[in-house]
C-alpha positions as CSV (number, residue, x, y, z in Angstrom):
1,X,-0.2,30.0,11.6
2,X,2.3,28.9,9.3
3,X,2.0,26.3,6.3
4,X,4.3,23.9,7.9
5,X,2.6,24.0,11.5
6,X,-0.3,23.4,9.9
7,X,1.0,20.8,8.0
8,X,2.1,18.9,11.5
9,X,-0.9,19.7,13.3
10,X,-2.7,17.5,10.5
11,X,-0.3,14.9,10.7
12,X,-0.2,15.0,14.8
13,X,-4.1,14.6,14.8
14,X,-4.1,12.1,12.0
15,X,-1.7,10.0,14.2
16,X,-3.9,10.7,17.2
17,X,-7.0,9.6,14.6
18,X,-5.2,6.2,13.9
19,X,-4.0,5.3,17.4
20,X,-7.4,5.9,19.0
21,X,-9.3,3.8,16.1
22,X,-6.3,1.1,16.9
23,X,-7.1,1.4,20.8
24,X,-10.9,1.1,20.0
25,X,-10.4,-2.3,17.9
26,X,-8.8,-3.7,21.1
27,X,-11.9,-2.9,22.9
28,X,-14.2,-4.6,20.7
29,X,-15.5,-8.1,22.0
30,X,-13.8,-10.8,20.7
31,X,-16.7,-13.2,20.1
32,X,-18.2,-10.0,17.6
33,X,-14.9,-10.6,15.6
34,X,-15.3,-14.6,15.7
35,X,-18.3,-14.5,13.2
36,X,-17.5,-16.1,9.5
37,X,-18.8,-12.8,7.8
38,X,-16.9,-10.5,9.4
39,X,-13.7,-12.7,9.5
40,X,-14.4,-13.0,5.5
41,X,-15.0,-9.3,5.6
42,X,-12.1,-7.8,7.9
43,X,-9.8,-10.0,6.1
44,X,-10.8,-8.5,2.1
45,X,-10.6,-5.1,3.9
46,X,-7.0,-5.6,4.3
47,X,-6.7,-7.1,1.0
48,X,-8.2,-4.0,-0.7
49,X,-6.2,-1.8,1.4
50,X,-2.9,-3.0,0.3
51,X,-4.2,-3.4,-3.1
52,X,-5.2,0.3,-3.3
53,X,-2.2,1.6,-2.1
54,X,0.3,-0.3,-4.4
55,X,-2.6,1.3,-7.2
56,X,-1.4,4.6,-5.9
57,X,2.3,4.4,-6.4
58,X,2.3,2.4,-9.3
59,X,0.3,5.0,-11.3
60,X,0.5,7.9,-9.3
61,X,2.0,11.1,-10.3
62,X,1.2,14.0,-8.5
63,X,-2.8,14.8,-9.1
64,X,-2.7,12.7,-12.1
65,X,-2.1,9.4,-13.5
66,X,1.1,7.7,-15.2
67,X,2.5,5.2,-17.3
68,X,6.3,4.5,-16.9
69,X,8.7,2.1,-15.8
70,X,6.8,1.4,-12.3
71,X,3.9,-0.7,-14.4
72,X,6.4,-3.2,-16.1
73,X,8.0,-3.5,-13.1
74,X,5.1,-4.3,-11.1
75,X,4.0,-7.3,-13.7
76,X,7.4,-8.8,-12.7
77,X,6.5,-8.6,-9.0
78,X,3.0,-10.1,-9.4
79,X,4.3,-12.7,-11.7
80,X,7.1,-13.8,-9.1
81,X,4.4,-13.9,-6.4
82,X,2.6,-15.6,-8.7
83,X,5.2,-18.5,-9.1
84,X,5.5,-18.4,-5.2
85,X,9.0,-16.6,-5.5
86,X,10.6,-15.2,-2.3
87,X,9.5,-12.0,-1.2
88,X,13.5,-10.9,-1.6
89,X,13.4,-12.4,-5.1
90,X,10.2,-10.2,-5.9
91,X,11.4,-7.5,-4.6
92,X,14.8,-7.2,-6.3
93,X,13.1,-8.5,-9.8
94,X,11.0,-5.7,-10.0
95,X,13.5,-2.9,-9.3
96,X,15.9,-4.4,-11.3
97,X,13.2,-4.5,-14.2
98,X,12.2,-0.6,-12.9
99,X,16.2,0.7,-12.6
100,X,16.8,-1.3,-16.4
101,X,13.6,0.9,-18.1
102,X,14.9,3.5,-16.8
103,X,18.5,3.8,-17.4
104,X,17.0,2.7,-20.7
105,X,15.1,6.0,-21.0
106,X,11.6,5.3,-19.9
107,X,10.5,7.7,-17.5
């Protein structure tokens, strides 16, 4: 089997993986999910997610960590969230902050 057959099977059953753990959260009963723990818990869980995954591409290269423009830029974000900006506003601020490091030569 080739490489890139291989490569969709994995993304096929990791689709398959997701949808069936989506179609089992629908089946769980809903006075389980009404409990103040795991509320408090289901909710951090989604915080960490999102938290991890803006960890990844902001110092992610390949296998191995970097430091460039994307670091900077993501200060400015968290600093417009901060001071309750507009998600639009947040968004543009850091990649104009990312696009001006960079034409300015930072990788």
């Amino acid at each position: 089997m080739s490489e890139h057959a291989l490569t969709w099977l994995a993304v096929l059953a990791a689709g398959a993986v997701c949808f069936a753990i989506k179609m089992i959260g629908h089946l769980v009963p809903e006075h389980w999910l009404a409990e103040p723990r795991i509320a408090r818990t289901s909710s951090l869980v989604t915080v960490a997610l999102l938290a991890a995954l803006v960890g990844v591409q902001a110092f992610g290269s390949g296998p191995g960590l970097a430091i460039d423009a994307r670091l900077p830029a993501l200060a400015v974000a968290a600093l417009a969230l901060a001071l309750r900006a507009p998600f639009i506003v947040v968004v543009v601020a850091a990649a104009a902050v990312a696009a001006t490091l960079r034409a300015l030569g930072m990788p």
